[in-house]
Structure formats: C-alpha cells, structure tokens
GUMARKOL-366045 format. One record per residue: residue number from 1; x, y, z negated of N, C-alpha, C, O, CB in turn. Coordinates in nm, 3 decimals. Glycine has a CB too. Layout:
N
> k_n_xx_n_yy_n_zz_ca_xx_ca_yy_ca_zz_c_xx_c_yy_c_zz_o_xx_o_yy_o_zz_cb_xx_cb_yy_cb_zz
> NUM_X_Y_Z_X_Y_Z_X_Y_Z_X_Y_Z_X_Y_Z
...
***
This chain:
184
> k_n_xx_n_yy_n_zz_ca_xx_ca_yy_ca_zz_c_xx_c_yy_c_zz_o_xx_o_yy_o_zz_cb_xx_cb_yy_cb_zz
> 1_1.273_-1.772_-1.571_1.401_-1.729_-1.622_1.414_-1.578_-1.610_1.395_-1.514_-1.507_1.515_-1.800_-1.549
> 2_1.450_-1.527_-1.734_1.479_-1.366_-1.718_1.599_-1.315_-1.633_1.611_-1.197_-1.600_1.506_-1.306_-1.859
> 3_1.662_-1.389_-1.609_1.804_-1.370_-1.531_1.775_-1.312_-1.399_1.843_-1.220_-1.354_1.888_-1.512_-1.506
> 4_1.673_-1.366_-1.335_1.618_-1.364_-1.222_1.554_-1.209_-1.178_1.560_-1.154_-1.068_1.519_-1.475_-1.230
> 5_1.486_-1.156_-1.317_1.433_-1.043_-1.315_1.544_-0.938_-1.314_1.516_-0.826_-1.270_1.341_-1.033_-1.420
> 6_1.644_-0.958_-1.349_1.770_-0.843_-1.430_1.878_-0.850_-1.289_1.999_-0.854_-1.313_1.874_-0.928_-1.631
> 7_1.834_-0.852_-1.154_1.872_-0.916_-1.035_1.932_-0.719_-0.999_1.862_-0.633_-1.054_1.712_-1.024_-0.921
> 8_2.042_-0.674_-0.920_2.075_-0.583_-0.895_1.991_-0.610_-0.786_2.027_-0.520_-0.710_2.200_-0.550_-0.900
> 9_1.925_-0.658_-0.740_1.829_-0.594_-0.584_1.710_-0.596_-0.640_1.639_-0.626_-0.545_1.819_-0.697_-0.420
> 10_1.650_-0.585_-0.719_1.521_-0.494_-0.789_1.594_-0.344_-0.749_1.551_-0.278_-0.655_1.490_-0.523_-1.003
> 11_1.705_-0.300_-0.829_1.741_-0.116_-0.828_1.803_-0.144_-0.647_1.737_-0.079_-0.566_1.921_-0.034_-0.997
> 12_1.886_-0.206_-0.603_1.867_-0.153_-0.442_1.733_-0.146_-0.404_1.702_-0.043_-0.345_1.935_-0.249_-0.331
> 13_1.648_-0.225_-0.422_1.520_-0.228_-0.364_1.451_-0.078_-0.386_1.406_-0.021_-0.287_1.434_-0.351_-0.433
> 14_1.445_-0.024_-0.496_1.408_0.107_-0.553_1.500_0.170_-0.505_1.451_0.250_-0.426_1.395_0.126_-0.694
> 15_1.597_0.180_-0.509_1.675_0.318_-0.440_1.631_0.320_-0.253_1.634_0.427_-0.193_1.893_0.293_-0.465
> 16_1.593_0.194_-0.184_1.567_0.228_-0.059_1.431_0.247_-0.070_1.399_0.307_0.032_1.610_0.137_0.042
> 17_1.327_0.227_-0.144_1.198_0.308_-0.120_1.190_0.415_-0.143_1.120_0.498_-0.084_1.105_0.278_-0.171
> 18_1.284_0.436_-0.263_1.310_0.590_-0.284_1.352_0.734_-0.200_1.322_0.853_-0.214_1.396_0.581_-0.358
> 19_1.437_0.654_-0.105_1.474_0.693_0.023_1.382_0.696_0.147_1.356_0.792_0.219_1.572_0.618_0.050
> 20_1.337_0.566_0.155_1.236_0.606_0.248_1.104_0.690_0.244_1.046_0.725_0.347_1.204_0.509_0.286
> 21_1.049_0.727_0.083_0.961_0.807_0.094_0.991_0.951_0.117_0.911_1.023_0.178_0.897_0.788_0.000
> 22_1.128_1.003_0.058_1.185_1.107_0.116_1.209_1.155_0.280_1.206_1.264_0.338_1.287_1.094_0.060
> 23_1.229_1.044_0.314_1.258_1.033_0.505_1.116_1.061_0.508_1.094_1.182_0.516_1.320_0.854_0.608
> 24_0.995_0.973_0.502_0.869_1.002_0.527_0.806_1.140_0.478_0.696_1.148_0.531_0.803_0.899_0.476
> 25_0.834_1.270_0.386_0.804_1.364_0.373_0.875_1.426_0.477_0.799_1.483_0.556_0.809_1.396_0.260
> 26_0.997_1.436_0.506_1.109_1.504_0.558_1.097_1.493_0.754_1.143_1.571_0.837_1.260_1.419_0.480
> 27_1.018_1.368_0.772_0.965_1.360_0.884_0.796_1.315_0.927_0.746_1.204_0.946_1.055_1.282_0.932
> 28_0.752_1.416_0.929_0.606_1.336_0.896_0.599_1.288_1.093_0.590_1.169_1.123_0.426_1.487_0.808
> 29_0.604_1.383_1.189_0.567_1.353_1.275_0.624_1.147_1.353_0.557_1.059_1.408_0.604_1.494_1.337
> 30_0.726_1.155_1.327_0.794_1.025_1.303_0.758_0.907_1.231_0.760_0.786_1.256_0.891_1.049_1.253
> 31_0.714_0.996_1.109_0.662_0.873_1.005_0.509_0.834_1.055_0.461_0.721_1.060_0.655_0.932_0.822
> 32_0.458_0.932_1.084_0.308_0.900_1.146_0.326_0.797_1.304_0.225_0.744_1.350_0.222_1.081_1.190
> 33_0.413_0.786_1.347_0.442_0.708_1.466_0.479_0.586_1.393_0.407_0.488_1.409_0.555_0.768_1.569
> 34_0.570_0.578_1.325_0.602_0.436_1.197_0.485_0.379_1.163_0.478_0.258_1.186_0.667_0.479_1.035
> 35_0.360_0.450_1.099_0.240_0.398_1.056_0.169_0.330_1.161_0.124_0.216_1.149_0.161_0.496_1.000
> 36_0.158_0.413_1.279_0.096_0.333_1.390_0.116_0.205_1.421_0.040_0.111_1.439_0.117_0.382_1.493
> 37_0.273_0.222_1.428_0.353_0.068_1.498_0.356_-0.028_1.392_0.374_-0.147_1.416_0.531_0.083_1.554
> 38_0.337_0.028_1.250_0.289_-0.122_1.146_0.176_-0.159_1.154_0.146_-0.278_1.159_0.292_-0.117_0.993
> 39_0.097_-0.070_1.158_-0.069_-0.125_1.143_-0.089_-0.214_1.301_-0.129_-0.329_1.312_-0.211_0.048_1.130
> 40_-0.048_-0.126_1.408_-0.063_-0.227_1.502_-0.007_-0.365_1.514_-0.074_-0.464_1.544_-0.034_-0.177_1.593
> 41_0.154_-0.364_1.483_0.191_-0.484_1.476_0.116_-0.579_1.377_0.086_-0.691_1.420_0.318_-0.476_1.454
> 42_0.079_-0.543_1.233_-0.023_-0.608_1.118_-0.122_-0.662_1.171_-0.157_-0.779_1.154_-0.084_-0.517_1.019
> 43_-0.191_-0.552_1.262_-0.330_-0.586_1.353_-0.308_-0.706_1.405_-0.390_-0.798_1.402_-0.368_-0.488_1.480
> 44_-0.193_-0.711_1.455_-0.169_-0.822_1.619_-0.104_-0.959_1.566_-0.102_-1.063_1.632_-0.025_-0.741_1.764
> 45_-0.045_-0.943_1.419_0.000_-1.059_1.358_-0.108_-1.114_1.300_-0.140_-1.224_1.346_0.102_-1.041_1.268
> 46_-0.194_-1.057_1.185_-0.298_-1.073_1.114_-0.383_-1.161_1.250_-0.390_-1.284_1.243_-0.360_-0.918_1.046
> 47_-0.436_-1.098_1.353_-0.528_-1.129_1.443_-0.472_-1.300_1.479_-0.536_-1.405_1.484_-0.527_-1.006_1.576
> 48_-0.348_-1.275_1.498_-0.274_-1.426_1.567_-0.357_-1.528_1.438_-0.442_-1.612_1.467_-0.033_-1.434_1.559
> 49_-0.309_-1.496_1.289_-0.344_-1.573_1.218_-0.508_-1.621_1.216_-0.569_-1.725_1.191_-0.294_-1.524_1.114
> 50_-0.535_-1.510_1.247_-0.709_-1.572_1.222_-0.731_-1.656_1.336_-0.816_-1.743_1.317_-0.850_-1.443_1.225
> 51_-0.659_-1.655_1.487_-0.711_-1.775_1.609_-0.635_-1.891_1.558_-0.675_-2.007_1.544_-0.663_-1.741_1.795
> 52_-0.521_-1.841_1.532_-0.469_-2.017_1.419_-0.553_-2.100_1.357_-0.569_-2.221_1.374_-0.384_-1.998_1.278
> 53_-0.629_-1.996_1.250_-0.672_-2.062_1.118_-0.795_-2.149_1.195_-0.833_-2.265_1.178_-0.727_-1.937_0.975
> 54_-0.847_-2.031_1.297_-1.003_-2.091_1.346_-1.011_-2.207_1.415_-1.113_-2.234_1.479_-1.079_-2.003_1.438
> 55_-0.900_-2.291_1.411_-0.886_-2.386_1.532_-0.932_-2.504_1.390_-1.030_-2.579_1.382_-0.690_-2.397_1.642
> 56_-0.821_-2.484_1.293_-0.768_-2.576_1.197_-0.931_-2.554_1.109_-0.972_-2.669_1.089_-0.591_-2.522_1.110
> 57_-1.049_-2.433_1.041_-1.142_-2.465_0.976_-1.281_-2.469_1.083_-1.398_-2.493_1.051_-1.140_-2.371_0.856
> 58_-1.226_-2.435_1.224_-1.344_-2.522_1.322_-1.455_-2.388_1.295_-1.575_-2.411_1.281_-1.413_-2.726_1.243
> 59_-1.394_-2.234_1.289_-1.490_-2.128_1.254_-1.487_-1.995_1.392_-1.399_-1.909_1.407_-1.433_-2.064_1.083
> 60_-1.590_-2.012_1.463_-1.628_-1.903_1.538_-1.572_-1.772_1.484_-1.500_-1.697_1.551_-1.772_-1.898_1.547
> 61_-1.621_-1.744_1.322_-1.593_-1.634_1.295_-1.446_-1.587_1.301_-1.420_-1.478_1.352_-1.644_-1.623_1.190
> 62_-1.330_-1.681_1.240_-1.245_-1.661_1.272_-1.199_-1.618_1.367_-1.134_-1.513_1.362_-1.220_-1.712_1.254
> 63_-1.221_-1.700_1.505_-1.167_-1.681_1.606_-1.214_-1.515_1.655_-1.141_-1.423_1.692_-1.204_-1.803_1.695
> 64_-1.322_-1.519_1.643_-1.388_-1.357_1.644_-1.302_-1.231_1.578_-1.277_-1.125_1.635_-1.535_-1.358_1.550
> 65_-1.274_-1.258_1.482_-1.205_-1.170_1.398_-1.081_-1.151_1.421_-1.027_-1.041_1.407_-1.211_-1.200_1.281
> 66_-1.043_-1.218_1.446_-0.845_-1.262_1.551_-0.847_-1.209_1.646_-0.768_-1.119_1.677_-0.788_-1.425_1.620
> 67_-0.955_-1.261_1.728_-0.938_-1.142_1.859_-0.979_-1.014_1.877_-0.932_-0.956_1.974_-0.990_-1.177_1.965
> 68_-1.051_-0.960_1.812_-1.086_-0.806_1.734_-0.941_-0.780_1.705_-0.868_-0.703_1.768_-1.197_-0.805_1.571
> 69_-0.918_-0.837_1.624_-0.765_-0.770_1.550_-0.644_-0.748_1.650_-0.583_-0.641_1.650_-0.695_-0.884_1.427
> 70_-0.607_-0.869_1.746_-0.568_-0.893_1.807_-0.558_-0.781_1.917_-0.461_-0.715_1.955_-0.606_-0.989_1.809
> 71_-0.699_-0.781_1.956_-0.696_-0.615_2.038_-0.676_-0.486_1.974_-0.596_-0.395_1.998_-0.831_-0.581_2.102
> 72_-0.745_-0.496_1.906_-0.700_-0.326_1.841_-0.541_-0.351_1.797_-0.459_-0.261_1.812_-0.813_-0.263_1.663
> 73_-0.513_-0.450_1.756_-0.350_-0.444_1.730_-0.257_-0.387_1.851_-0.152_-0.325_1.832_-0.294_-0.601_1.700
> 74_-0.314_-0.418_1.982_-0.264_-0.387_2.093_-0.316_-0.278_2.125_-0.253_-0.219_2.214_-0.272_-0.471_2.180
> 75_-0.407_-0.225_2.088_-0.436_-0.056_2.164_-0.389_0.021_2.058_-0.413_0.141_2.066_-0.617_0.001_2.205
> 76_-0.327_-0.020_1.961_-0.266_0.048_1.856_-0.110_0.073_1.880_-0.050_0.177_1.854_-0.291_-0.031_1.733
> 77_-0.053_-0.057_1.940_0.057_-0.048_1.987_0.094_0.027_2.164_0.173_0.117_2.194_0.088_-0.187_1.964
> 78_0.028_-0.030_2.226_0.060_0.084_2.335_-0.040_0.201_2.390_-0.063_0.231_2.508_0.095_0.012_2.456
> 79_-0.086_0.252_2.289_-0.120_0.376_2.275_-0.097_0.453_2.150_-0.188_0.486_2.074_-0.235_0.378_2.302
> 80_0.045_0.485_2.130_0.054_0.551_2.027_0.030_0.656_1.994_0.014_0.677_1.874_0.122_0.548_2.002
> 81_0.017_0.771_2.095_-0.011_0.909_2.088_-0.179_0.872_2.034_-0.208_0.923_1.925_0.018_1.006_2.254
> 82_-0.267_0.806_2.088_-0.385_0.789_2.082_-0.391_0.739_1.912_-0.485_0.797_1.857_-0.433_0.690_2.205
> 83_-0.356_0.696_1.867_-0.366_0.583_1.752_-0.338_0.702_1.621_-0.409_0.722_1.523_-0.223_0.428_1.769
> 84_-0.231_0.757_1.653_-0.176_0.870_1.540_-0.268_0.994_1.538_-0.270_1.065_1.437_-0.014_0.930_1.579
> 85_-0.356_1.026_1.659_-0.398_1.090_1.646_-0.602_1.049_1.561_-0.702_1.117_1.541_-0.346_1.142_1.769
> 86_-0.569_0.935_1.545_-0.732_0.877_1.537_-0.681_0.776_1.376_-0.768_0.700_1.332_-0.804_0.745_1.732
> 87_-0.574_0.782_1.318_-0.550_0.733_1.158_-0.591_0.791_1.073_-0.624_0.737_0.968_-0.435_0.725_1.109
> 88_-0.603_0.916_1.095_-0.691_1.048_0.971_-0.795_0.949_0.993_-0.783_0.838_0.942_-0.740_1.263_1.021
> 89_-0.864_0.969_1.041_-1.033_0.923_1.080_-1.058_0.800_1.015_-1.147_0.771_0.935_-1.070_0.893_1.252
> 90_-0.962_0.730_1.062_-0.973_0.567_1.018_-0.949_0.574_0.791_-1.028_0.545_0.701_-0.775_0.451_1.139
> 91_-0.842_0.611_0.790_-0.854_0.696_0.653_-0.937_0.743_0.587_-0.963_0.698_0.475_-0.811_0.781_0.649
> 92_-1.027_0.891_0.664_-1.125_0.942_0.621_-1.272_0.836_0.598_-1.364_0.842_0.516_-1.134_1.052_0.711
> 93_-1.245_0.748_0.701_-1.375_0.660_0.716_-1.329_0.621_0.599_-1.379_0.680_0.504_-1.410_0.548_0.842
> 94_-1.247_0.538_0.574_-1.203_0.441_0.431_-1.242_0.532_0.284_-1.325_0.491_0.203_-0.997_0.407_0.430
> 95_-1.182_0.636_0.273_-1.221_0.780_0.160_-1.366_0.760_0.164_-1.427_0.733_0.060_-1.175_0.968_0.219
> 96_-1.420_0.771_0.265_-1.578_0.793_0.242_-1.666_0.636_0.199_-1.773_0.625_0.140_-1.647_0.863_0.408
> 97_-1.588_0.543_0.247_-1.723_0.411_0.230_-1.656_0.405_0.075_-1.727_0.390_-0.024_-1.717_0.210_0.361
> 98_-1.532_0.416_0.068_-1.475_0.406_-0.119_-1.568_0.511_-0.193_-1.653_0.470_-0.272_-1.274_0.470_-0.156
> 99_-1.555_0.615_-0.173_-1.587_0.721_-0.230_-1.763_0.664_-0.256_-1.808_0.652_-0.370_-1.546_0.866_-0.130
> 100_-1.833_0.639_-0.148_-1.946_0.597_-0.198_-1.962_0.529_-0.269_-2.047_0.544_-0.356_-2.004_0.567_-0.146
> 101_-1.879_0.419_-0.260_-1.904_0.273_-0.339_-1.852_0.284_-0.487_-1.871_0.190_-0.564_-1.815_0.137_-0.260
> 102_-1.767_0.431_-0.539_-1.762_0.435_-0.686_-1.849_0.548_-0.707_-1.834_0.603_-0.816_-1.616_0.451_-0.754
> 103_-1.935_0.598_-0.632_-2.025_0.670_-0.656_-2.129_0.575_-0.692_-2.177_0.599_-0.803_-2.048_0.759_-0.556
> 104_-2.187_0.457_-0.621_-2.278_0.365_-0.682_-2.237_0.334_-0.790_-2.302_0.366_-0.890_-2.306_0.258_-0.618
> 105_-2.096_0.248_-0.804_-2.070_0.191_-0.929_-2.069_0.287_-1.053_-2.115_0.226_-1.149_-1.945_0.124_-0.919
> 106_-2.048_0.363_-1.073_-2.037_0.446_-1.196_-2.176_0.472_-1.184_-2.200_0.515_-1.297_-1.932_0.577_-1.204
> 107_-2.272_0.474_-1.128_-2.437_0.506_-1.148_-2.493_0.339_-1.244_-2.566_0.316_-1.341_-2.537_0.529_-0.936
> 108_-2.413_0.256_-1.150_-2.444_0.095_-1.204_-2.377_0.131_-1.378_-2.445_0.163_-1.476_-2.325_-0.068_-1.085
> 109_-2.279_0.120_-1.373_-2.222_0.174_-1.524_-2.287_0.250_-1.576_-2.339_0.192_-1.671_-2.105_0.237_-1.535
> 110_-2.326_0.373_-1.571_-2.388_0.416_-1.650_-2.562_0.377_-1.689_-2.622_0.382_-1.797_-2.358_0.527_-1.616
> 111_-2.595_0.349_-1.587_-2.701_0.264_-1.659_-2.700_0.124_-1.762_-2.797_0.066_-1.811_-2.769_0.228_-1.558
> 112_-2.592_0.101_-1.772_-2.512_-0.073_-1.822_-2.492_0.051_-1.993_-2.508_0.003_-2.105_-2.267_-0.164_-1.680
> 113_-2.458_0.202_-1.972_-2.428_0.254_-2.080_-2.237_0.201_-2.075_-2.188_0.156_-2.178_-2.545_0.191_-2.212
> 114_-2.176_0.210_-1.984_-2.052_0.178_-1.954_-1.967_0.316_-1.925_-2.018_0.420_-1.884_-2.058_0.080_-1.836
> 115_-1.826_0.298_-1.955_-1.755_0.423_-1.930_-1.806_0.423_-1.802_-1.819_0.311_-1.753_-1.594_0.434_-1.947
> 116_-1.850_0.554_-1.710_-1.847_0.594_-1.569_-1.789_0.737_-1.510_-1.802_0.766_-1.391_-1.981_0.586_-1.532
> 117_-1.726_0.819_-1.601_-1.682_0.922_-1.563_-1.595_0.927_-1.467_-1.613_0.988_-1.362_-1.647_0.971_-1.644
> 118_-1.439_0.829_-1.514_-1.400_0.862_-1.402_-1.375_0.759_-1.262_-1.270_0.748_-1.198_-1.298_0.921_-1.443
> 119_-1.525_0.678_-1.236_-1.568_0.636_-1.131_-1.604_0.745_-1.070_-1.545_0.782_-0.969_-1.655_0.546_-1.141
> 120_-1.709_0.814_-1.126_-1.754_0.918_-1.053_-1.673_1.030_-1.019_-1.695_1.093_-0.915_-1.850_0.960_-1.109
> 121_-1.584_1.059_-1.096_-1.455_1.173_-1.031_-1.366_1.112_-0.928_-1.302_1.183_-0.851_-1.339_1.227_-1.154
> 122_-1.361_1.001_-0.925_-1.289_0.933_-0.774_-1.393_0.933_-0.666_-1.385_0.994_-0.560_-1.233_0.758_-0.788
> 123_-1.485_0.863_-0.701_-1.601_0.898_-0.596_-1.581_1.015_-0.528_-1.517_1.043_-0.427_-1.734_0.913_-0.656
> 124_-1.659_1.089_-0.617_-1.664_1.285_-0.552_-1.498_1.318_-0.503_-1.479_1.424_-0.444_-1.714_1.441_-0.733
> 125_-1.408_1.248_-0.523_-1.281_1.327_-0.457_-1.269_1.230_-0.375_-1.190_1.272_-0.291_-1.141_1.369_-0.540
> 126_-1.310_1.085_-0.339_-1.267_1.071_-0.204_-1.396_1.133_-0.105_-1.354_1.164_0.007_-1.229_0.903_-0.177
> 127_-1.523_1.154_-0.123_-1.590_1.222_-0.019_-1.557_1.318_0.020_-1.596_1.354_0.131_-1.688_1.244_-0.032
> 128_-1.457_1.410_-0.069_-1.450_1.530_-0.028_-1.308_1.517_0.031_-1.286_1.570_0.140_-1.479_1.636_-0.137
> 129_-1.210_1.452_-0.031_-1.113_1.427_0.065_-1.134_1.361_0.228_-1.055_1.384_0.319_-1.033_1.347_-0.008
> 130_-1.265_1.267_0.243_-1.281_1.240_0.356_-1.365_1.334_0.454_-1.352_1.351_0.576_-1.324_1.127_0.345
> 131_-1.434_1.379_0.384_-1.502_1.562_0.433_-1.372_1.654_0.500_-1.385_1.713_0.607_-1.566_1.679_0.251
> 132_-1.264_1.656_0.429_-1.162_1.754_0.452_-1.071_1.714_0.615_-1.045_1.778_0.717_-1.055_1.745_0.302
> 133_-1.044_1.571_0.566_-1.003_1.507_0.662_-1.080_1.526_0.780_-1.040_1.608_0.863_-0.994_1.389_0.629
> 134_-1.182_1.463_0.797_-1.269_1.485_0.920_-1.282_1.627_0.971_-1.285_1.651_1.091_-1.407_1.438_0.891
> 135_-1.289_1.726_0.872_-1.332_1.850_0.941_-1.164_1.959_0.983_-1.152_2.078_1.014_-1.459_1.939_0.808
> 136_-1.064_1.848_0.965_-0.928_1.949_0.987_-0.829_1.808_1.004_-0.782_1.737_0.915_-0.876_2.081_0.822
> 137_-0.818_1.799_1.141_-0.731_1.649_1.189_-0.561_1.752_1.142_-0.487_1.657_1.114_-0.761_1.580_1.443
> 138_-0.506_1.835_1.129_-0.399_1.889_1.069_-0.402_1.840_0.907_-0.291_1.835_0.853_-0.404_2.047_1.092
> 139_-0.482_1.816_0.850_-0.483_1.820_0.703_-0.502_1.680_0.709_-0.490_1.628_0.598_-0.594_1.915_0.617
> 140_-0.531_1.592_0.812_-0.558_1.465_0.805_-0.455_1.381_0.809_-0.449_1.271_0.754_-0.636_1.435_0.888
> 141_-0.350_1.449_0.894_-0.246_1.379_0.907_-0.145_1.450_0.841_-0.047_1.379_0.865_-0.221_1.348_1.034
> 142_-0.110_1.531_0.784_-0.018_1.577_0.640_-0.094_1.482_0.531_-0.035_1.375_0.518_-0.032_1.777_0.588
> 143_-0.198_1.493_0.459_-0.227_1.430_0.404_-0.219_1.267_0.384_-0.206_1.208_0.277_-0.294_1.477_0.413
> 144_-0.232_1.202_0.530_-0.155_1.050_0.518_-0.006_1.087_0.523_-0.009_0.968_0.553_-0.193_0.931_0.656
> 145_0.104_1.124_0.524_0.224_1.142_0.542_0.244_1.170_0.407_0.318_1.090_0.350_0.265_1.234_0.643
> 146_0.191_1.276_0.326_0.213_1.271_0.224_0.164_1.170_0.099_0.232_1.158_-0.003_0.194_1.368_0.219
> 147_0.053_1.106_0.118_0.039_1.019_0.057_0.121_0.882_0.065_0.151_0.818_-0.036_-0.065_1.016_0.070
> 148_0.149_0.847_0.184_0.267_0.741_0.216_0.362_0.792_0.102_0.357_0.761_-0.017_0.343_0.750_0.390
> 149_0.433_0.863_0.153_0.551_0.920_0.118_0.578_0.893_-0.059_0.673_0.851_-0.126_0.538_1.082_0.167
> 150_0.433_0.946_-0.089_0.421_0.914_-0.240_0.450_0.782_-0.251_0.565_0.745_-0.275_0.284_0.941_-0.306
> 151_0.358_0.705_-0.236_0.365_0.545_-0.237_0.509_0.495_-0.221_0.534_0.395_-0.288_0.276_0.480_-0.113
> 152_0.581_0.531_-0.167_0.729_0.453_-0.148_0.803_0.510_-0.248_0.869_0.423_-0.306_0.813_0.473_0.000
> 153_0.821_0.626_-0.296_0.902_0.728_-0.340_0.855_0.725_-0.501_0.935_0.782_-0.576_0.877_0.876_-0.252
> 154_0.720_0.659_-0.574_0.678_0.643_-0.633_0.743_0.449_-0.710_0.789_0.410_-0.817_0.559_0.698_-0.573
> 155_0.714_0.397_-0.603_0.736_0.259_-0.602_0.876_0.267_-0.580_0.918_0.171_-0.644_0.656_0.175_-0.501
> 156_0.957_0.315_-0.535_1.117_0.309_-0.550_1.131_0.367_-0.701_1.212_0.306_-0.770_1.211_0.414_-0.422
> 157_1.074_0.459_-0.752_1.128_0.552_-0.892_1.076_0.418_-1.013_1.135_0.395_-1.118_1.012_0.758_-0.920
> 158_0.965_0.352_-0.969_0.920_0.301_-1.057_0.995_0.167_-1.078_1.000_0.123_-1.193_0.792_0.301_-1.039
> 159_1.074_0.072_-0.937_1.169_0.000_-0.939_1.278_0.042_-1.018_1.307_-0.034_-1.110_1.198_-0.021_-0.828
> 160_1.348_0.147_-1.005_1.445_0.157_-1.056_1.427_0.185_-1.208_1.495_0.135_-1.298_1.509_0.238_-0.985
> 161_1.326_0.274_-1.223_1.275_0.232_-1.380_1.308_0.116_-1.427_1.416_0.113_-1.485_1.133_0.227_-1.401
> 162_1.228_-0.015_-1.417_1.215_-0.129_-1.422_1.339_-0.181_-1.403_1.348_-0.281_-1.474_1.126_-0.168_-1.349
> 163_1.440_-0.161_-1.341_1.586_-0.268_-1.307_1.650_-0.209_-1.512_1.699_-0.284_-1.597_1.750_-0.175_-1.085
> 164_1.623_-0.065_-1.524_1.738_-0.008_-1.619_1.621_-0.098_-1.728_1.678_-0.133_-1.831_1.781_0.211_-1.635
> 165_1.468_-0.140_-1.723_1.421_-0.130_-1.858_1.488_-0.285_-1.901_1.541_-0.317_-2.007_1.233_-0.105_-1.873
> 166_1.458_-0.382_-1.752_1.523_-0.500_-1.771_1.593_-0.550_-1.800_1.579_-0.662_-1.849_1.537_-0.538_-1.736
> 167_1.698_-0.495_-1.784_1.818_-0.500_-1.775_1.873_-0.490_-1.918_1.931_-0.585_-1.969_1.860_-0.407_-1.684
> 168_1.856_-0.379_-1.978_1.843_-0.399_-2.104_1.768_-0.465_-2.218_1.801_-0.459_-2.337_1.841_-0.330_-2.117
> 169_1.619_-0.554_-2.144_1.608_-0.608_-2.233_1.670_-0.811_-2.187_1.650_-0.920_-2.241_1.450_-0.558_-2.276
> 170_1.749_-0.763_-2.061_1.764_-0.914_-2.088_1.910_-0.931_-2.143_1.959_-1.043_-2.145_1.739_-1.009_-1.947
> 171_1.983_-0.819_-2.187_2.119_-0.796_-2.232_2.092_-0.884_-2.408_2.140_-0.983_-2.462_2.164_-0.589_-2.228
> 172_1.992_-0.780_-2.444_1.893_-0.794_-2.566_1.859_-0.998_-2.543_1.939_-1.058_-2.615_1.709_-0.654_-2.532
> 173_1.799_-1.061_-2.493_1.767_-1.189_-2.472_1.901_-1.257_-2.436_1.896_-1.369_-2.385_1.658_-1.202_-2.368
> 174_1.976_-1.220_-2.450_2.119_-1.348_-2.385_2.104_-1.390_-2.497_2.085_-1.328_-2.601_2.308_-1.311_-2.334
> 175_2.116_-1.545_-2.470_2.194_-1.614_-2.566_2.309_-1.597_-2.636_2.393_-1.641_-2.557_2.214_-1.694_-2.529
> 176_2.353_-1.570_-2.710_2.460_-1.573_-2.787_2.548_-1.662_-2.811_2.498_-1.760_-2.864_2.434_-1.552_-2.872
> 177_2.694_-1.673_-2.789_2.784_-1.835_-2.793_2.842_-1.854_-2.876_2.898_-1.760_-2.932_2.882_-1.874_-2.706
> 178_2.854_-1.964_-2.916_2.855_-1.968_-3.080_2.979_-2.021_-3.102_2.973_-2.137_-3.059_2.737_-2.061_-3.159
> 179_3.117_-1.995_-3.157_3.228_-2.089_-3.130_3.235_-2.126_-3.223_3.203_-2.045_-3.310_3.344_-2.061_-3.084
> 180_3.281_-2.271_-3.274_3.274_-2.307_-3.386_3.460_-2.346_-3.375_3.527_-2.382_-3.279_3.142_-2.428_-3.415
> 181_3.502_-2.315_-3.547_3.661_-2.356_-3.541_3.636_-2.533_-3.599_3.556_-2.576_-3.682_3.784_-2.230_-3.678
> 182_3.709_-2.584_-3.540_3.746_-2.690_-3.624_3.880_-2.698_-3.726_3.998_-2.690_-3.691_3.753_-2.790_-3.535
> 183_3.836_-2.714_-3.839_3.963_-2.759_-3.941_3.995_-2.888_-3.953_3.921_-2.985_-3.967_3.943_-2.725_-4.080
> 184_4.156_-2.878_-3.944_4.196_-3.006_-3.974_4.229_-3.060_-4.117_4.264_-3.177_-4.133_4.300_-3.022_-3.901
***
C-alpha cells in the first residue's frame, strides 16, 4: 500500500538524521566516543547472537566467532579512550583490503574487456586514503567524523527528499470518490 510510504515519519526520520549528522561534524571528539560505544555494543550483541545461533546449528565456528566478538565488544566498551584512538586503523585496515580488492577486480574486468575505470579509481583512493590514515592518526579520526557525519546528513537530506517526492506522488494515486446523484 502506498499510504504506508507517504507516512510523516519518513520526513521526521530525515529531519533527525539530518540533525544528527550536523551534531556529528559540530562535535567530532564526542561523536568519535558515540562510534566506539556502537561498535562495541554491535560487537557484544552481534557476538551474543553467534553463541545463540551455535547451540541451535551445533557449529564450533559460531561459538568461536561470538566469543571473539563478544570480547572485543567488551574491550571496546570499557576502554574507550583506547578504542577511539585505534578506529582510524581499523578503518584504514578496511580502505586498504577494499582498496585492493577493486584493484583486483577492475584488472579481472578488464581482462573480461568490462567497464573497469572506475573500479580502479576507488581502488587507488581507498589505498591512499588508508596510506593517509595510517601515516596521520589526526587525519584518521577527522576523516571518520567527517565521513559519518556525511552518511547521516546525507541520508536525512535524502529522506526528506523522498517524504516531499512521495507524497506527491501518492496525492497523484488517491483514488478518486465518485458521488453519484440519484434521480427520482
């Protein structure tokens, strides 16, 4: 049902991401403490789920992976100074195994004779964004703050986009009521 989509909490929803990516530029040192305490709590929930699951599909690995998570979820959470200061890294690591892996793929593409250009221009900018990162923990952590920041502030503008495009087209889709006179 389109009704459902044309909902006034799509545009609240966008006006508070919109807000919160602003708070997250406006406070990075804060917001970088925010990031910690999600990923850790994620860590420590995620982890719970995998000793759940491992009971119920009877998998070592699971249980392995739960309690990995499980811990780092917790040295994430009560060590926060430690954690904020070691997210660039964890980031930069991520920039770099990505960055490689569309550096292969666009080599795979272009031998296929496939678009690969701009595999390879993401490639080369996350190595070098993870190069940058690693070699300047100041630029590591502006750089996640500002990229957050985007992400919410982006995803709120783009909600509220979406409530005005809807909205009008489900004005456009109403049914129409048809009264009919009766003559006597």
């Amino acid at each position: 049902m389109l009704t459902n989509k044309c909902s006034i909490w799509h545009l609240i929803a966008g006006v508070i991401m919109l807000v919160l990516g602003i708070l997250v530029w406006a406070n990075p040192l804060s917001s970088l403490y925010a990031i910690a305490i999600y990923l850790g709590a994620a860590l420590f929930i995620l982890g719970c789920g995998y000793v759940a699951a491992s009971f119920s599909a009877s998998s070592a690995w699971y249980m392995v992976v739960g309690l990995l998570d499980i811990f780092i979820g917790l040295i994430f959470l009560t060590n926060l100074g430690l954690t904020v200061q070691t997210l660039p890294v964890f980031f930069a690591l991520w920039f770099l195994a990505t960055g490689i892996m569309q550096l292969y793929g666009s080599y795979e593409s272009y031998k296929l004779n496939l678009p690969w250009g701009w595999s390879l221009f993401s490639g080369v900018l996350g190595i070098i964004i993870a190069y940058l990162v690693l070699g300047n923990q100041a630029f590591g952590e502006m750089a996640l703050v500002i990229m957050v920041g985007l992400y919410l502030f982006a995803y709120g503008a783009i909600s509220i986009a979406e409530y005005f495009y809807l909205r009008n087209f489900c004005k456009q889709t109403q049914p129409q009521t048809v009264t009919m006179s009766h003559s006597s």
